[in-house]
C-alpha positions as CSV (number, residue, x, y, z in Angstrom):
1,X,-22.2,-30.0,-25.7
2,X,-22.5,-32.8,-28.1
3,X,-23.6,-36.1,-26.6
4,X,-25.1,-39.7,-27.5
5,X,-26.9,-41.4,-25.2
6,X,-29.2,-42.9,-27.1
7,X,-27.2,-45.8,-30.1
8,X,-26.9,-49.4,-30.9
9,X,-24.3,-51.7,-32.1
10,X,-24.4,-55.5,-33.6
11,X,-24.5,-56.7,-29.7
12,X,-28.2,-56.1,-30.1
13,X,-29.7,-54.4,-33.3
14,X,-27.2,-52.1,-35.1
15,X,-25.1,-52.9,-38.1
16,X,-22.3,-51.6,-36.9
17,X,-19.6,-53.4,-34.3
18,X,-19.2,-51.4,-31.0
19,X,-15.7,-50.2,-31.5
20,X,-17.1,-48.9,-34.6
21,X,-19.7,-46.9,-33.1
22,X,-17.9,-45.4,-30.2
23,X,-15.3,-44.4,-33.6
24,X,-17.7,-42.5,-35.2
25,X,-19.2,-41.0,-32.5
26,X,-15.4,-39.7,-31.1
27,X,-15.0,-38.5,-34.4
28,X,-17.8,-36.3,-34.4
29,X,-16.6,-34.5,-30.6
30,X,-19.1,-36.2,-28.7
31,X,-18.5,-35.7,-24.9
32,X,-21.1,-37.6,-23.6
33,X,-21.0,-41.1,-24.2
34,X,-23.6,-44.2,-23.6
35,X,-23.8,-47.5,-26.2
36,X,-27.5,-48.8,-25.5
37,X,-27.8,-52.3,-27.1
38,X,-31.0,-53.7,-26.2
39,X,-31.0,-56.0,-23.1
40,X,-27.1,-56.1,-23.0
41,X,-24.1,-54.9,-22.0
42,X,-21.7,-56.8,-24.1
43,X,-20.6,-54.1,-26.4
44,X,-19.4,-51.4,-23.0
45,X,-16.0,-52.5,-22.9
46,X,-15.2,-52.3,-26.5
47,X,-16.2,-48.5,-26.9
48,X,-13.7,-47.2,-24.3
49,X,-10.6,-47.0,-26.2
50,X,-12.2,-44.8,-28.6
51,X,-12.4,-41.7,-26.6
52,X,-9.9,-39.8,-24.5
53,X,-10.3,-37.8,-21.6
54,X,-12.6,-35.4,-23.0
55,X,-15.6,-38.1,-23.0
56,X,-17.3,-39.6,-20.1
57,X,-18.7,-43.1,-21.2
58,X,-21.4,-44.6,-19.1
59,X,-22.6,-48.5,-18.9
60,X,-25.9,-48.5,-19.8
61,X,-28.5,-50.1,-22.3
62,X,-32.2,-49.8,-23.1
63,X,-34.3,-52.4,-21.6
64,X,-37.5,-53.5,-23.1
65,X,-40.2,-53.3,-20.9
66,X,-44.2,-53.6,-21.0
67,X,-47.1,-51.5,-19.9
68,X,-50.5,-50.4,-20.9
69,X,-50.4,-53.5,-23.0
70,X,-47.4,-52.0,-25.6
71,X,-44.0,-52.1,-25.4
72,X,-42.2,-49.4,-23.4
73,X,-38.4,-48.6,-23.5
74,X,-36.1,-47.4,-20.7
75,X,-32.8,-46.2,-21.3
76,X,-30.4,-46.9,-18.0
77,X,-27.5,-45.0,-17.9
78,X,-24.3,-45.4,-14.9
79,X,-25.1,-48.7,-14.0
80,X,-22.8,-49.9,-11.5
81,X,-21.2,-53.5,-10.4
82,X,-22.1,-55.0,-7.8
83,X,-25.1,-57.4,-6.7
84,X,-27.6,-55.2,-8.1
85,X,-26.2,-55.6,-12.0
86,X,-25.8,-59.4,-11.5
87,X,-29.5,-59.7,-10.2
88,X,-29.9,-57.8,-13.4
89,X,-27.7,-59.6,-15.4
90,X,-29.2,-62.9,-14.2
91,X,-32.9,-61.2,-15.4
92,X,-31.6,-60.5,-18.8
93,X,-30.1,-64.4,-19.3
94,X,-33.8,-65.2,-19.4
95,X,-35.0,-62.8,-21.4
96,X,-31.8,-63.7,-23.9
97,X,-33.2,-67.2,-23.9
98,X,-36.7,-66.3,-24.7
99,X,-35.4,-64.1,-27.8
100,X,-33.4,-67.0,-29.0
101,X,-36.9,-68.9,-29.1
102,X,-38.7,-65.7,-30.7
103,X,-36.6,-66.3,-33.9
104,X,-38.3,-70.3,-33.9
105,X,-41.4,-68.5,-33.5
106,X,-41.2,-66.1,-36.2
107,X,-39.6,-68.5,-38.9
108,X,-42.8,-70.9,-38.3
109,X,-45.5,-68.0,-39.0
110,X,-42.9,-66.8,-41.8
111,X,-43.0,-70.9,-43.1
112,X,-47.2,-70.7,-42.6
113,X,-46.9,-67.4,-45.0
114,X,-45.3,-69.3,-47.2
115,X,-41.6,-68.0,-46.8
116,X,-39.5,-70.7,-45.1
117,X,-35.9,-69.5,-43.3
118,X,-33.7,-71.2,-41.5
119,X,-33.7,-70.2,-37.8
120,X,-30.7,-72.2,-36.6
121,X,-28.4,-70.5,-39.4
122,X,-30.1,-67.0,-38.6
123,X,-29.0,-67.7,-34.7
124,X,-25.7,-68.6,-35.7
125,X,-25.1,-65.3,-37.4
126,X,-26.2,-63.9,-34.7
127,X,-24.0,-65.9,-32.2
128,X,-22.3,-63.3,-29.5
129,X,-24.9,-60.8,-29.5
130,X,-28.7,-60.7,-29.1
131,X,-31.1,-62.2,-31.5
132,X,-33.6,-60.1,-32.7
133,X,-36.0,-58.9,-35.7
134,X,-33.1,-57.2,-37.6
135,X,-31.8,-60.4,-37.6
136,X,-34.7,-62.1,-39.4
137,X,-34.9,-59.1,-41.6
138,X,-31.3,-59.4,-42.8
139,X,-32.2,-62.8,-43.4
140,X,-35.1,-62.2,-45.8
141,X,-33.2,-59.7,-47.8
142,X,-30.6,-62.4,-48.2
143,X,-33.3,-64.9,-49.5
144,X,-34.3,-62.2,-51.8
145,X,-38.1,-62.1,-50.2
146,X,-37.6,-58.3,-49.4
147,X,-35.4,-56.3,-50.9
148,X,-34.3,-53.8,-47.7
149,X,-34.4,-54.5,-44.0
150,X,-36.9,-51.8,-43.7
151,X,-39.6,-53.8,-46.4
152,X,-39.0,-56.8,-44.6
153,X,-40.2,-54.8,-40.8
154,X,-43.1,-53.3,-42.6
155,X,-44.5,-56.3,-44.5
156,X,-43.8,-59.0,-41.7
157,X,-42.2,-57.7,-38.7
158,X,-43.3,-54.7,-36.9
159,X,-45.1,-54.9,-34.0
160,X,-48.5,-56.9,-34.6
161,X,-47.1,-57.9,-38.0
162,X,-47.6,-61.3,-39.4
163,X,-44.5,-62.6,-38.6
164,X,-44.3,-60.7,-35.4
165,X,-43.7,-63.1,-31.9
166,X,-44.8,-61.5,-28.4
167,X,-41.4,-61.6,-26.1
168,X,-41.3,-61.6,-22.8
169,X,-41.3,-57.8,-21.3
170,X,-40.3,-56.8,-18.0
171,X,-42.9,-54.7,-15.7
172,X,-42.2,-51.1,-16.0
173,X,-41.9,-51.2,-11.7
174,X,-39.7,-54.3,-12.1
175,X,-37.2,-52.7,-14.5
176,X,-37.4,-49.7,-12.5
177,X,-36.6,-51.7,-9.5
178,X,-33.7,-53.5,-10.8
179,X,-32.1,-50.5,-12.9
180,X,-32.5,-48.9,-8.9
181,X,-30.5,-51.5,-7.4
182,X,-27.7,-51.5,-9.9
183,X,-27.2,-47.7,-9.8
184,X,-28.9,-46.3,-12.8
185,X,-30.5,-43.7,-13.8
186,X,-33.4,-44.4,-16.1
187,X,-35.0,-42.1,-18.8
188,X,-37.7,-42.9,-21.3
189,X,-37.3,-43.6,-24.8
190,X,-38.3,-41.9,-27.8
191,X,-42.0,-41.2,-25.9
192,X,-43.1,-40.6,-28.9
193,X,-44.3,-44.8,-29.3
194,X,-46.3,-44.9,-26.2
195,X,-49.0,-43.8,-28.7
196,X,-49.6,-40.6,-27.2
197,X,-49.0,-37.4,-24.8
198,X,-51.5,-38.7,-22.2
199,X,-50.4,-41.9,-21.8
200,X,-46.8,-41.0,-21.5
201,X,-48.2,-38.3,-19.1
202,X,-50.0,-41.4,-16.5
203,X,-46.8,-43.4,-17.3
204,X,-44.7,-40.5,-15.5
205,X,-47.6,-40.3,-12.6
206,X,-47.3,-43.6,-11.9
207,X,-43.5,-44.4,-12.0
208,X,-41.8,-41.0,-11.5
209,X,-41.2,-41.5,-7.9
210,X,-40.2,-44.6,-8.3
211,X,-37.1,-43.8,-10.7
212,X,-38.4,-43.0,-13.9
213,X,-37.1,-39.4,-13.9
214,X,-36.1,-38.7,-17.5
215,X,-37.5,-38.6,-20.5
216,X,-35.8,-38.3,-24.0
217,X,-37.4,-35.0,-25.5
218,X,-34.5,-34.4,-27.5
219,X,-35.0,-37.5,-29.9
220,X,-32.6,-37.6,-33.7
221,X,-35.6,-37.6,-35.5
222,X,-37.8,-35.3,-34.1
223,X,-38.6,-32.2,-35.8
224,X,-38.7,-29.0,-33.5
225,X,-42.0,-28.9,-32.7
226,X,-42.0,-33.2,-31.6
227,X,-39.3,-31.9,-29.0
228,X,-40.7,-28.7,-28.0
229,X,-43.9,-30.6,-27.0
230,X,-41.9,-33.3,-24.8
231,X,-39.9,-30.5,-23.1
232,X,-43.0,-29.2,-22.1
233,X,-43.8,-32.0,-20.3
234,X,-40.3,-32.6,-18.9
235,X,-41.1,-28.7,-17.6
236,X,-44.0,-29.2,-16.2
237,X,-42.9,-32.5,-14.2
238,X,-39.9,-31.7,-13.6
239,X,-38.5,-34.2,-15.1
240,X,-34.7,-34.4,-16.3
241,X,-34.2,-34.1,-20.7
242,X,-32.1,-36.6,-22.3
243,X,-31.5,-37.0,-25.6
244,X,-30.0,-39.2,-28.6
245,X,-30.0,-40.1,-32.2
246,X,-31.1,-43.4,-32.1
247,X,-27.8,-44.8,-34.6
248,X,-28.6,-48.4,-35.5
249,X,-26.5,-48.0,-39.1
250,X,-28.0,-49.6,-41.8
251,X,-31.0,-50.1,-40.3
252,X,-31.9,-46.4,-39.8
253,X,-30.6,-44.5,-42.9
254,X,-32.0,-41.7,-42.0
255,X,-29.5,-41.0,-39.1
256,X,-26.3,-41.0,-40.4
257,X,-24.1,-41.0,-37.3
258,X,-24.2,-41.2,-33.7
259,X,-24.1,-37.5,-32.0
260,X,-26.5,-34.6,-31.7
261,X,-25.9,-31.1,-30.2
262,X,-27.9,-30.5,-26.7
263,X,-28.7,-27.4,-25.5
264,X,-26.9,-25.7,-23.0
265,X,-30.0,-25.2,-21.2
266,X,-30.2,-28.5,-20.6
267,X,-26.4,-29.3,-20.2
268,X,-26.3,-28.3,-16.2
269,X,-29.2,-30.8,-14.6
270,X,-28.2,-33.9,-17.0
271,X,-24.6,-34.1,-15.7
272,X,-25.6,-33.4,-12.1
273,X,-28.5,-36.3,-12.9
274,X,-25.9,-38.4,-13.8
275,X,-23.3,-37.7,-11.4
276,X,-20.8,-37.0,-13.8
């Protein structure tokens, strides 16, 4: 089957509006269907009158999270309303806030290097949706500092860049905890940025019985052997594969649209995992 569970939109870090998304993915016979802004769930209700009956579409995002002293990030798919999603809901407000002041933080080491933006006017552009890096990177493209979103992530923005501001990360046992209570199921992302098979390995001993039961082997970008060594791991901890492409637009050029073919192998324990 073709499936994405695994893209991004404008509500958090794509180029491309929801509706837009959920378009280009329908287009391309997806059947599976999951928009995962980061740390919202604004863009949900505009994807649904894209697809007809031959797509399930799931609430869901991918939260940002901390452990082992680097970011980790869960994908939460079927979340549910109820108490448990407001509890959520009311954790995410604060992390909202905290991103609105990382864009303060990261125009004021820009300013020290010597490249001063505006971070009022880059929060207004970002007004409905959540502020973030891509943001900031837009913004420095605009003022002709870099001359792509990408140069503007490597020279100033990536993680431990110079521009780079710490956020506030939940505790892998708190997310898993709250993704629990709303009803989702939760899979790791792209494992391949935990920096490494053994890491990802303890991650899984630690937090596997405690809802952390998939893991996205089947990444856009990986090449076979990438995947081939993450399935092993999903096979040998019986863990359940997910898989997107990771579509963010612009900002990924290298994936060109949402959708990616999943193995039938695969196909039978995913749906029953996700109760659809």
């Amino acid at each position: 089957m073709r499936l994405e569970l695994h893209c991004h939109s404008t509500c958090s870090d794509g180029s491309l509006p929801p509706q837009q998304v959920a378009a280009l993915a329908a287009g391309r016979g997806v059947q599976l269907f999951c928009l995962t802004d980061h740390d919202t769930l604004a863009g949900h209700p505009d994807t649904l009158s894209a697809f007809g009956d031959d797509c399930t579409v799931l609430l869901g995002m991918e939260l940002s999270c901390r452990e082992y002293e680097r970011t980790v990030h869960l994908l939460l798919y079927g979340l549910r309303p109820g108490a448990g999603l407001q509890a959520l809901q009311r954790r995410l407000d604060r992390i909202g806030e905290d991103r609105r002041d990382r864009i303060h933080r990261i125009c004021g080491r820009l300013a020290k290097l010597g490249f001063v933006l505006d971070p009022e006017a880059i929060l207004a552009g970002a007004e409905g949706r959540t502020p973030g890096r891509p943001d900031v990177a837009r913004a420095l493209v605009a003022a002709k500092i870099c001359t792509s979103p990408r140069e503007a992530f490597d020279r100033f923005l990536k993680d431990g860049g110079p521009a780079d501001a710490p956020i506030e990360r939940l505790p892998v046992a708190e997310a898993l905890v709250l993704a629990r209570d709303a009803g989702a199921r939760v899979s790791l992302a792209h494992p391949h940025t935990m920096g490494g098979y053994a890491l990802v390995k303890d991650l899984y001993r630690r937090f596997a019985g405690r809802g952390l039961e998939g893991i996205e082997a089947l990444y856009g970008r990986y090449a076979v052997a990438e995947s081939r060594a993450w399935l092993g791991l999903a096979r040998d901890l019986g863990l359940v594969v997910t898989g997107g492409s990771d579509f963010h637009g612009e900002m990924t050029p290298d994936v060109s649209a949402p959708g990616i073919d999943f193995p039938q192998e695969h196909e039978g324990r995913l749906l029953d995992w996700l109760a659809v």
